[in-house]
C-alpha positions as CSV (number, residue, x, y, z in Angstrom):
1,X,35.7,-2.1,-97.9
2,X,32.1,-1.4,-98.8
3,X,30.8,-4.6,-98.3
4,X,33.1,-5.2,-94.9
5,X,31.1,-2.0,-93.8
6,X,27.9,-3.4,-94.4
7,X,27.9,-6.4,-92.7
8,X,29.6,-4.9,-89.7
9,X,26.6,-3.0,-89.8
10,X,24.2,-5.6,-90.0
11,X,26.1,-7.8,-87.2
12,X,25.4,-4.8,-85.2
13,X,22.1,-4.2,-85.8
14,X,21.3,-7.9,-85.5
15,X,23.1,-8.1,-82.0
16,X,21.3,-4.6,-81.3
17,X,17.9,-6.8,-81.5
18,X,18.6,-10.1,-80.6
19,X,19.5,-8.3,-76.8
20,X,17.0,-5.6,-77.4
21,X,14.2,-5.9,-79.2
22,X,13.6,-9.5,-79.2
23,X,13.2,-9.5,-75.3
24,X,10.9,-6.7,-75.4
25,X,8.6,-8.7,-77.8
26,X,8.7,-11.6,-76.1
27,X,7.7,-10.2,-73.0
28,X,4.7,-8.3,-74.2
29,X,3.3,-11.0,-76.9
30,X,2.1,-13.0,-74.3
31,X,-0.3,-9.7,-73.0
32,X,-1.3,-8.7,-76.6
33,X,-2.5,-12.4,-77.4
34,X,-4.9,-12.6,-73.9
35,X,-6.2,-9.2,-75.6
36,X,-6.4,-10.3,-79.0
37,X,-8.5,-14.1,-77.3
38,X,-10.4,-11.9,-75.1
39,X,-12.1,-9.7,-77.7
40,X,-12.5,-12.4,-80.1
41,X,-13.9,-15.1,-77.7
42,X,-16.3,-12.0,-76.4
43,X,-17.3,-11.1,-80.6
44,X,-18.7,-15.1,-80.6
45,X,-20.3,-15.1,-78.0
46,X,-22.2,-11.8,-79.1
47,X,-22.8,-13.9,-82.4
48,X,-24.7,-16.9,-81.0
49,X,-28.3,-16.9,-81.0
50,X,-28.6,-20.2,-78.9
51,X,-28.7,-19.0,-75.5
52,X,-27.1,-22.2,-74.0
53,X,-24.3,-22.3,-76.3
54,X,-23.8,-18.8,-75.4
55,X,-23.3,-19.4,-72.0
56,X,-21.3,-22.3,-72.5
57,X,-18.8,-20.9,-74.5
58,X,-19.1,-17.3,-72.0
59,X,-18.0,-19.7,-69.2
60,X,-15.6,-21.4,-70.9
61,X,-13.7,-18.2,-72.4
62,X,-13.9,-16.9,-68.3
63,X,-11.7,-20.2,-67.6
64,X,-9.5,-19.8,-70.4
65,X,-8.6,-16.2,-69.8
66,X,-7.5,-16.9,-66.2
67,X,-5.7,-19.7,-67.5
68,X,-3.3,-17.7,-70.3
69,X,-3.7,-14.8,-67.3
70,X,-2.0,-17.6,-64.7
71,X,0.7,-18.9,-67.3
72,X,1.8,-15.3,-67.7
73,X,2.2,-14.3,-64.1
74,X,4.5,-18.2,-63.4
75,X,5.9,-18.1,-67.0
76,X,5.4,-22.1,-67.2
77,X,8.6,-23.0,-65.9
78,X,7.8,-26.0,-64.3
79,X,4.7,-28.7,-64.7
80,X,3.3,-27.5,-61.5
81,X,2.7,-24.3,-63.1
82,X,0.5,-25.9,-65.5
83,X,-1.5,-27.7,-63.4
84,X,-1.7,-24.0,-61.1
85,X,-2.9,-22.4,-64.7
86,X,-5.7,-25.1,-65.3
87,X,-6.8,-25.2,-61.5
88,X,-7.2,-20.9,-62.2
89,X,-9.6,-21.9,-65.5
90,X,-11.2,-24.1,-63.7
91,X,-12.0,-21.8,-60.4
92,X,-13.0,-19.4,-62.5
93,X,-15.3,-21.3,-64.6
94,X,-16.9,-22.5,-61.6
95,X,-18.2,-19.4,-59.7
96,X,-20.9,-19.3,-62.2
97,X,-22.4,-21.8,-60.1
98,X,-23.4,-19.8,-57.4
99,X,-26.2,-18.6,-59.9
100,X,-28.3,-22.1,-60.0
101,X,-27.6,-22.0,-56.2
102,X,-29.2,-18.8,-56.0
103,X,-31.8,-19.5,-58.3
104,X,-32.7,-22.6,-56.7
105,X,-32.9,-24.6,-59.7
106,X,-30.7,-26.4,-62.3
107,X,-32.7,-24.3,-65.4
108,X,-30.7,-22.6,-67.3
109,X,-33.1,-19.4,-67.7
110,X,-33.6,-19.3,-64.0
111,X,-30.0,-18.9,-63.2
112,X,-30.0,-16.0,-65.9
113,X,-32.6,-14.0,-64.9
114,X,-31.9,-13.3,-61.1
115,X,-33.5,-10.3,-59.1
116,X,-29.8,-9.9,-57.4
117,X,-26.3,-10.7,-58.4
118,X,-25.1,-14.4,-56.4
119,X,-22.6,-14.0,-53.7
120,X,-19.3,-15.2,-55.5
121,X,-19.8,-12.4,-57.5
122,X,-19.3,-9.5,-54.8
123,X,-15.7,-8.8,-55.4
124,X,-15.3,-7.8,-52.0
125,X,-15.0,-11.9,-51.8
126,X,-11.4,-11.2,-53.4
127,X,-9.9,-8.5,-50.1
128,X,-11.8,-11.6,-47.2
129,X,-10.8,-15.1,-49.1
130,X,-6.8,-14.2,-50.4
131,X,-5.8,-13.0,-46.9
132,X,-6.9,-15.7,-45.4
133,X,-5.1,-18.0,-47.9
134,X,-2.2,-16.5,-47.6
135,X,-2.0,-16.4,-43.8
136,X,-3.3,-19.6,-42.9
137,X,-2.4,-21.8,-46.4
138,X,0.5,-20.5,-48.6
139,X,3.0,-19.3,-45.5
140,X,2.4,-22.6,-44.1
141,X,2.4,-25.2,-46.6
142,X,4.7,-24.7,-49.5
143,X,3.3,-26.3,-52.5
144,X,0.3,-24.0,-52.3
145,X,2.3,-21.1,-52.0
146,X,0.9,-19.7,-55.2
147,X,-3.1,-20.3,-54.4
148,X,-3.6,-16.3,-53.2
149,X,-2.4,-14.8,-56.5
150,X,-4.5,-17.8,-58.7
151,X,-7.6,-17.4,-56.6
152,X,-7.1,-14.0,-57.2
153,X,-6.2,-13.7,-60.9
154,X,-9.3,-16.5,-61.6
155,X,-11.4,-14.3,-59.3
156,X,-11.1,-10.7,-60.6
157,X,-10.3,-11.8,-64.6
158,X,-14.2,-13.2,-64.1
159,X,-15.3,-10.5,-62.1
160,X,-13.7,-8.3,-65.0
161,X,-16.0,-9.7,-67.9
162,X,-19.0,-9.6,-65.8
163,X,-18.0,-5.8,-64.8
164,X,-18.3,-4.9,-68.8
165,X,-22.3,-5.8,-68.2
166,X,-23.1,-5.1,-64.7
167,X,-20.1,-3.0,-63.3
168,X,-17.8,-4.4,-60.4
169,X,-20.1,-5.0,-57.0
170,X,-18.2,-4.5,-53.7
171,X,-20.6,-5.6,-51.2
172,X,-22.2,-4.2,-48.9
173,X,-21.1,-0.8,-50.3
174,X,-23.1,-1.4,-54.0
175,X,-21.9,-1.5,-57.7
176,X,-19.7,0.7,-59.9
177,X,-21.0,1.6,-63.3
178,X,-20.1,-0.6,-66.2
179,X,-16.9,-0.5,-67.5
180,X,-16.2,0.4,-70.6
181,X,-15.6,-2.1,-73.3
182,X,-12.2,-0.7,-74.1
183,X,-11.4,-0.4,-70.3
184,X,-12.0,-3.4,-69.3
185,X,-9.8,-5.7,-72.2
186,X,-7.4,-3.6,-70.7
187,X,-8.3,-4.3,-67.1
188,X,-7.4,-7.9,-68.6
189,X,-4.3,-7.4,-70.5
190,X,-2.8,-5.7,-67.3
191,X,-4.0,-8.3,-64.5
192,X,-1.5,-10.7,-64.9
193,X,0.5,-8.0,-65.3
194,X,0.1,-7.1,-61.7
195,X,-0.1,-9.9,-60.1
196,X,3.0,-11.2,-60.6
197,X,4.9,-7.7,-60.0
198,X,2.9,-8.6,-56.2
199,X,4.0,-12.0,-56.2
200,X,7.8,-11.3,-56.8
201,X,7.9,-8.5,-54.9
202,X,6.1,-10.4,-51.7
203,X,8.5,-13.5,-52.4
204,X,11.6,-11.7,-52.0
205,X,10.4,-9.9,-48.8
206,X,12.3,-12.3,-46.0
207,X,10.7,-14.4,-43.3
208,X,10.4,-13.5,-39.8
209,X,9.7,-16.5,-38.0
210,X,8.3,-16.8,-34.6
211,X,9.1,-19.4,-31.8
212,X,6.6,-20.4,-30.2
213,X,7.7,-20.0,-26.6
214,X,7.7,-16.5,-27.8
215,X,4.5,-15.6,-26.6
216,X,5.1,-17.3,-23.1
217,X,8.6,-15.7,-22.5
218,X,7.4,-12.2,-22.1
């Protein structure tokens, strides 16, 4: 009777986590291990001494945080989302260009030392460029329904890292303080977070559409 006890017990406590527990996990590993790559990517870069393989690899771990960040927020559940997670990497790695464009030279030291931060880093580009995506792009073409929120998770997760050195710069209003290292792997962990409580809760809110002849019947 003993034993019969005991593994009713443990059938319990197994279903108990396998509906649970289990979920739980599963949905919060995915956060803990962009904060677990974020910190340690950031703690090699702080250990280089060459300063080009520092920014090589402090580009690259910009792309690969919006990356996990974008395969979060769709969950990979189709091969489009994978291509939408490496288009996010790559966006993100790429607004580091704006600072040989505003150095006016292709030298690596040039771009570093810059009397003013370069455009692509106001993130006031973040409230003008995803409106305007999602007006005049994602309501009208479906396969690039999802650009907004990856424009937006590669823009600010980039922004982010920066904001840890230099604070967040809204122009034309000026920069915030630095953030806090703490604060801002935490600014990480909850981006995708966010973005894709916005982008189900602006998918289920229905369509209105408009004729045309609308504006002419009146």
């Amino acid at each position: 009777m003993a034993d019969f006890l005991i593994i009713v017990s443990a059938t319990s406590s197994l279903r108990f986590l396998s509906k649970n527990v289990l979920p739980l996990v599963s949905r919060t590993l995915p956060y803990g291990f962009i904060g677990f790559v974020c910190y340690g990517l950031d703690a090699i870069c702080l250990s280089m001494q060459n300063v080009h393989l520092r920014a090589i690899l402090d580009n690259f771990t910009h792309g690969i945080i919006s990356c996990i960040s974008w395969c979060i927020v769709s969950e990979i559940r189709t091969p489009r989302d994978v291509i939408d997670a490496i288009s996010s990497g790559i966006i993100a790695c790429s607004l580091d260009v704006d600072h040989f464009v505003a150095a006016k030279s292709l030298k690596l030291q040039d771009a570093l030392h810059l009397q003013n931060r370069p455009f692509l880093h106001s993130t006031t580009v973040v409230f003008i460029v995803v409106p305007m995506l999602e007006v005049f792009l994602a309501q009208n073409i479906p396969y690039l329904q999802s650009l907004p929120y990856l424009f937006a998770v590669a823009i600010i997760s980039h922004h982010l890292r920066d904001g840890h050195r230099r604070g967040l710069w809204f122009w034309p209003i000026g920069s915030t303080p630095a953030i806090p290292y703490w604060l801002y792997v935490v600014y990480i962990v909850a981006l995708p977070y966010f973005v894709k409580e916005l982008k189900v809760s602006v998918e289920k809110t229905p369509d209105f559409p408009v004729s045309n002849n609308l504006l002419f019947n009146v």
